[in-house]
C-alpha positions as CSV (number, residue, x, y, z in Angstrom):
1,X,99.2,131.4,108.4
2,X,102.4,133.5,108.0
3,X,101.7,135.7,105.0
4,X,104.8,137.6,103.3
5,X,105.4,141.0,103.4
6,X,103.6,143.2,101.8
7,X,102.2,140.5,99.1
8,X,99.4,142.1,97.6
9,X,101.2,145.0,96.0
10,X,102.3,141.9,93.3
11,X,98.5,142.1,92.5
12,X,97.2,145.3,93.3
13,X,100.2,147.9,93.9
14,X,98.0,151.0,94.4
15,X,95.9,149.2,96.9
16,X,95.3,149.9,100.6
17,X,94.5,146.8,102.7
18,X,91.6,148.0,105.2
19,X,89.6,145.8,107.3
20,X,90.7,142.6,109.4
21,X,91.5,139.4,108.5
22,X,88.9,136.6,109.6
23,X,90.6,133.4,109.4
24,X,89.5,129.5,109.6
25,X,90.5,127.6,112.4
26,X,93.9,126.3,110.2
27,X,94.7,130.2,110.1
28,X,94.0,130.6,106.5
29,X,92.7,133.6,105.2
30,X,89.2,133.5,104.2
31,X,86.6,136.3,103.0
32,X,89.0,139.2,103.7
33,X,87.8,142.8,102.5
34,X,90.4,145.1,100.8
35,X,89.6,148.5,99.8
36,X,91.2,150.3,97.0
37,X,90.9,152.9,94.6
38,X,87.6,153.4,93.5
39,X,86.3,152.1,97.1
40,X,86.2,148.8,95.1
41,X,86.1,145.6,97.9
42,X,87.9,142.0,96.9
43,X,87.2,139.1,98.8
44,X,90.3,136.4,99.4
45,X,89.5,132.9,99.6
46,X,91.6,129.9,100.6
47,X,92.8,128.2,96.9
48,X,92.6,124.7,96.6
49,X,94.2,122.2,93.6
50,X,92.0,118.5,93.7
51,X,94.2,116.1,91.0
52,X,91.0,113.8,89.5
53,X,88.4,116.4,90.5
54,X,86.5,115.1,87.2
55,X,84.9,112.2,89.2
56,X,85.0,110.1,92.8
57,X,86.6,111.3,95.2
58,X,88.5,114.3,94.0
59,X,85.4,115.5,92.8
60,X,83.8,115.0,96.0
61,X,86.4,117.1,97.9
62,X,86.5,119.5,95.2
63,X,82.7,120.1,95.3
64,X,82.6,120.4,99.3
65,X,85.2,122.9,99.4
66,X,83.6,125.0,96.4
67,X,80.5,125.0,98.9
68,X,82.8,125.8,101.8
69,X,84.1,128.8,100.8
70,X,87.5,128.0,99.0
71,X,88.6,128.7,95.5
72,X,89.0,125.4,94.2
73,X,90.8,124.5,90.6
74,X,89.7,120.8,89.6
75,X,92.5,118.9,87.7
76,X,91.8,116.7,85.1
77,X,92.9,115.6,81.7
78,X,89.6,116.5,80.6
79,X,89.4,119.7,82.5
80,X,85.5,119.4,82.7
81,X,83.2,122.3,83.6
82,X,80.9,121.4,86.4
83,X,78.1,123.9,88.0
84,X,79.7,124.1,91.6
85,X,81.9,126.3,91.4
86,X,85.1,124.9,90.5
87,X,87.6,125.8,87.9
88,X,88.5,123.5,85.1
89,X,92.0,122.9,84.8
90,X,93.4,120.8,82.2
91,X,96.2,118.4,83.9
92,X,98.0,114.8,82.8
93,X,99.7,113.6,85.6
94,X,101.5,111.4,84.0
95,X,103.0,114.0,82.0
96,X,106.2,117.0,83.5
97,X,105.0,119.8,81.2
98,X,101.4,119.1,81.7
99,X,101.7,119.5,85.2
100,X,104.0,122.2,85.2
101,X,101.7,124.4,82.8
102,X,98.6,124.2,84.5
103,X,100.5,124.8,88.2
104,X,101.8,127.8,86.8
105,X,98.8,128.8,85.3
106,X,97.2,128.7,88.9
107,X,100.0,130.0,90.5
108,X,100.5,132.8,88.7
109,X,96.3,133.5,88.4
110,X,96.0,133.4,92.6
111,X,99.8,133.9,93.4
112,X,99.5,131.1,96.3
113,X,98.0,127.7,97.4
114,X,96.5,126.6,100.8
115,X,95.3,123.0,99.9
116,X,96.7,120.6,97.3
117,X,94.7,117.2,97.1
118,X,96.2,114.7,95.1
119,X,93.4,112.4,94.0
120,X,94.2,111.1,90.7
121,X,94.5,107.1,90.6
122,X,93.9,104.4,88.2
123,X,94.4,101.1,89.1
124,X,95.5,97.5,87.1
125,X,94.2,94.0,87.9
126,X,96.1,90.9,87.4
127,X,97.9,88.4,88.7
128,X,101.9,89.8,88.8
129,X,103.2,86.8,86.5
130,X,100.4,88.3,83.9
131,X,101.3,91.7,84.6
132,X,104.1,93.1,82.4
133,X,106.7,95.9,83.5
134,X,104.8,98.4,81.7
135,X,101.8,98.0,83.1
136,X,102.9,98.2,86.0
137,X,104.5,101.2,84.8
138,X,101.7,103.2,84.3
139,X,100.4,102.1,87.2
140,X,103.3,104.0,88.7
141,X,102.9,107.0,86.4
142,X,99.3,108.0,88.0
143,X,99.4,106.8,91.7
144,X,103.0,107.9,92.7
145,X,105.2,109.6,90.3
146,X,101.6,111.9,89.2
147,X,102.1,113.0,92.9
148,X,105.6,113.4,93.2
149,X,105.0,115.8,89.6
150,X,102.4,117.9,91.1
151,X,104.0,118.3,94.5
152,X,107.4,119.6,93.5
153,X,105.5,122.5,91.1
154,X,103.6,123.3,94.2
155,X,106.1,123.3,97.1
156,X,108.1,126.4,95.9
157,X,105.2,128.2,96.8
158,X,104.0,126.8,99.8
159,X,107.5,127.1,101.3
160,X,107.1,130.9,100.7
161,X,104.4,131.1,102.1
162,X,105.2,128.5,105.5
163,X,101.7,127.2,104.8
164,X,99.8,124.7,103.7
165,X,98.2,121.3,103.4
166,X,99.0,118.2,101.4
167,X,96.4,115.4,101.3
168,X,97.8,111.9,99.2
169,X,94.6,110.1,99.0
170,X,95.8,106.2,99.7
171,X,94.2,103.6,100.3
172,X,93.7,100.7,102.6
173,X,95.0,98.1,99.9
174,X,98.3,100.6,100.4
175,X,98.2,98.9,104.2
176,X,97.2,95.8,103.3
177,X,98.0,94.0,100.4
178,X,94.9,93.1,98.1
179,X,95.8,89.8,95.8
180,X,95.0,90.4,92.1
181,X,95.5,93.8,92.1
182,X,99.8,93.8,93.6
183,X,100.5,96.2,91.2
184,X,97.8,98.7,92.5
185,X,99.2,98.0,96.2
186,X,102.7,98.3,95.7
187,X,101.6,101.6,94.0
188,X,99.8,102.7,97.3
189,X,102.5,100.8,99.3
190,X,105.0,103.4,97.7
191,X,103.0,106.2,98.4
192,X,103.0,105.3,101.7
193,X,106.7,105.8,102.1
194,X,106.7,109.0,100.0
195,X,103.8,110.7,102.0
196,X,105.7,110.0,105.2
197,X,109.4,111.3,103.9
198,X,107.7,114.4,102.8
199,X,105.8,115.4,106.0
200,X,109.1,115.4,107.2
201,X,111.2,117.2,104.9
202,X,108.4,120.4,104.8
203,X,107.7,120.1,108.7
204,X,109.9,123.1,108.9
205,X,108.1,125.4,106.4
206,X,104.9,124.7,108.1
207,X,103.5,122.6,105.0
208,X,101.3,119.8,106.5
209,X,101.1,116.5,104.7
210,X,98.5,113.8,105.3
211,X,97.7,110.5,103.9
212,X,93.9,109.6,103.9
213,X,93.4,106.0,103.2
214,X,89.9,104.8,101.7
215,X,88.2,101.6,101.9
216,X,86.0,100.1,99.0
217,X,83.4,103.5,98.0
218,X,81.1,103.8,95.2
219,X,83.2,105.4,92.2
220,X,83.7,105.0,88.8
221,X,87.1,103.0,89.6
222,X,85.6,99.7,89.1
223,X,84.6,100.5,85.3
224,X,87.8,101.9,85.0
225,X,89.9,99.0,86.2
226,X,92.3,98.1,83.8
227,X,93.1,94.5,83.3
228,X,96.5,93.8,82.6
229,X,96.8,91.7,79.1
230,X,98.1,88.4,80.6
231,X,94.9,87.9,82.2
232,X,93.0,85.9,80.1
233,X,91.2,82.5,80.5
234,X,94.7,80.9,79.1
235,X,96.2,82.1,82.6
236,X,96.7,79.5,85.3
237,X,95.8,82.3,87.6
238,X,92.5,82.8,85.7
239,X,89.7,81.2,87.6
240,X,91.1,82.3,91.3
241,X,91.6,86.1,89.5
242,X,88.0,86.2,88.6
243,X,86.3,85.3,92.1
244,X,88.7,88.0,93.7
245,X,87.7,90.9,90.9
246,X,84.0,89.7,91.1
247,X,84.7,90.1,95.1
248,X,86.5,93.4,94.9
249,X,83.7,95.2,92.3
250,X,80.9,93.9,94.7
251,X,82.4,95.5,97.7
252,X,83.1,98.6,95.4
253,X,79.5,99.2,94.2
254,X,77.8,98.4,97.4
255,X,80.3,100.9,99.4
256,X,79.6,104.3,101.1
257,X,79.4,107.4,99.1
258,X,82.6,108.8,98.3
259,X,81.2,112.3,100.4
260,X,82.4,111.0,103.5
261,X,86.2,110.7,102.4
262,X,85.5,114.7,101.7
263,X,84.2,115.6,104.2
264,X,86.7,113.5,106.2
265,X,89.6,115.8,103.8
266,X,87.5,119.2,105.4
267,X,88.1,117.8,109.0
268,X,91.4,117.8,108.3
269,X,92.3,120.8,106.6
270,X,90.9,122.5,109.6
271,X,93.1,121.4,112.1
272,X,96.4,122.8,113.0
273,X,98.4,119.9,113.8
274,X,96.5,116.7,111.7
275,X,98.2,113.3,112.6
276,X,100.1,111.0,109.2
277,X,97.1,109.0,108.7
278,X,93.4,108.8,108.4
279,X,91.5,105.6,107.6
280,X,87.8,105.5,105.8
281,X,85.2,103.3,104.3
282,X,83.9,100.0,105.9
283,X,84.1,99.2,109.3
284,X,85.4,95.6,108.8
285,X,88.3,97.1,106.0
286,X,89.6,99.6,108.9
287,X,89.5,96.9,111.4
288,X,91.6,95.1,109.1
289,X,94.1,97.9,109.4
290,X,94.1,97.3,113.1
291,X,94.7,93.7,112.5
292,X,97.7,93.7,110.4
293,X,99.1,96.2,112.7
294,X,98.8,94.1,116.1
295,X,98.6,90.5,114.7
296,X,100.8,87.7,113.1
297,X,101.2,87.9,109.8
298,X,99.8,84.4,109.0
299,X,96.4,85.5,110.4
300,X,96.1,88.9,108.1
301,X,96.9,86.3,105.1
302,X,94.8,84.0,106.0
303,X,92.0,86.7,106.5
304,X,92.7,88.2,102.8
305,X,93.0,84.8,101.2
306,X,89.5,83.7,102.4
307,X,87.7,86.9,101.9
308,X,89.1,86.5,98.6
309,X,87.9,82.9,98.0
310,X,91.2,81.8,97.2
């Protein structure tokens, strides 16, 4: 990576830089000695932010890149400690000054960023006639505008720099779209269109931006579906709701580990010229991705709506 001028003397202005720079493949700098006064030696790290590093995925990806090497800040409302190695950092996406404190609190602790994984997601179930506008509004809050907070306090500082990596973790159901849970798509759908805009706009400053798009995996999302409050036995949609959430926590529980999604987030980080999208999880959801891609659109419905029992 393209470091500035002279940007340690910010940190440490009576402090010689000696030694060479090893660097991962993605050119960032990584277990670099600097000697200064007193023959004291630091050791630089890549710094990574995970959003929802307090369970699933993001902590997943936080925890392998902790192992890896990097200095890794895990963002959560409830900022919890864990043994691996990463930093708690208290963070509501949902809210501007939440965000904005604890970026600058990083930023102004490490003075730069090399990875930003945006993992926090929460997602609502109901039919869309049960589902009210502010529902669907906090839906928003977390899976798209939570991302859009946390990237603008970042991107100051990676455009400095003319580095880095953004990963906007997806989903399939953002490809395809899952009935019973439209709110949680269009979320993901939106998110889509976001990711791709932004890879385009920071191209220039040598920012990378990736959507990785899971399957079903074993997290705590399916205990922390929300239900939206028009979805009730009184519902016309009720009984066809119930076999699709039934369906949908079933393919959830018995899914892969959420590890391979991180591991899958490593692979990328790593390369210097990563392509939009990445697909993971279940064979049959990623050949499903293939499908709605190449075939008529009355085959993928048809395909959702029985898998779905409806």
């Amino acid at each position: 990576m393209c470091l500035p001028g002279k940007w340690w003397e910010r940190f440490f202005p009576n402090c010689n830089i000696a030694g060479s720079f090893s660097t991962l493949d993605n050119g960032l700098v990584h277990n670099s000695s600097v000697q200064g006064q007193g023959d004291h030696s630091l050791t630089f790290s890549p710094v990574a932010l995970v959003t929802g590093a307090s369970s699933g995925i993001g902590q997943c990806c936080a925890t392998l890149l902790a192992e890896k090497g990097y200095r890794v800040y895990g963002a959560s409302r409830r900022a919890i400690a864990t043994n691996g190695g990463i930093l708690p950092l208290p963070m509501d996406v949902t809210v501007d000054n939440s965000v904005r404190a604890a970026c600058y609190t990083l930023l102004e602790h490490e003075g730069r960023l090399d990875v930003l994984i945006n993992s926090a997601g929460m997602g609502v179930a109901g039919a869309l006639e049960d589902t009210t506008p502010d529902e669907a509004r906090e839906q928003f809050e977390v899976n798209l505008f939570g991302v859009l907070r946390v990237c603008r306090a970042v991107l100051p500082t990676m455009r400095r720099q003319r580095s880095g990596y953004i990963i906007n973790i997806g989903s399939i159901g953002g490809l395809i779209a899952i009935p019973y849970q439209g709110i949680y798509s269009s979320s993901k759908f939106a998110l889509e269109g976001l990711t791709e805009c932004l890879r385009m706009e920071v191209k220039p400053f040598g920012i990378q931006v990736i959507l990785v798009e899971p399957g079903d995996h074993q997290t705590a999302f399916t205990k922390n579906r929300r239900v939206s409050a028009g979805s009730s036995e009184n519902s016309t949609y009720w009984p066809a709701f119930t076999r699709a959430v039934v369906r949908m926590a079933a393919d959830e529980q018995t899914g892969p580990s959420p590890k391979g999604v991180a591991q899958l987030v490593y692979k990328i980080i790593r390369k210097q010229n990563p392509r939009l999208r990445y697909t993971a999880g279940p064979s049959v959801q990623r050949a499903a991705v293939w499908v709605k891609r190449l075939g008529p659109n009355a085959l993928v419905q048809k395909i959702v709506t029985t898998y779905y029992s409806l």
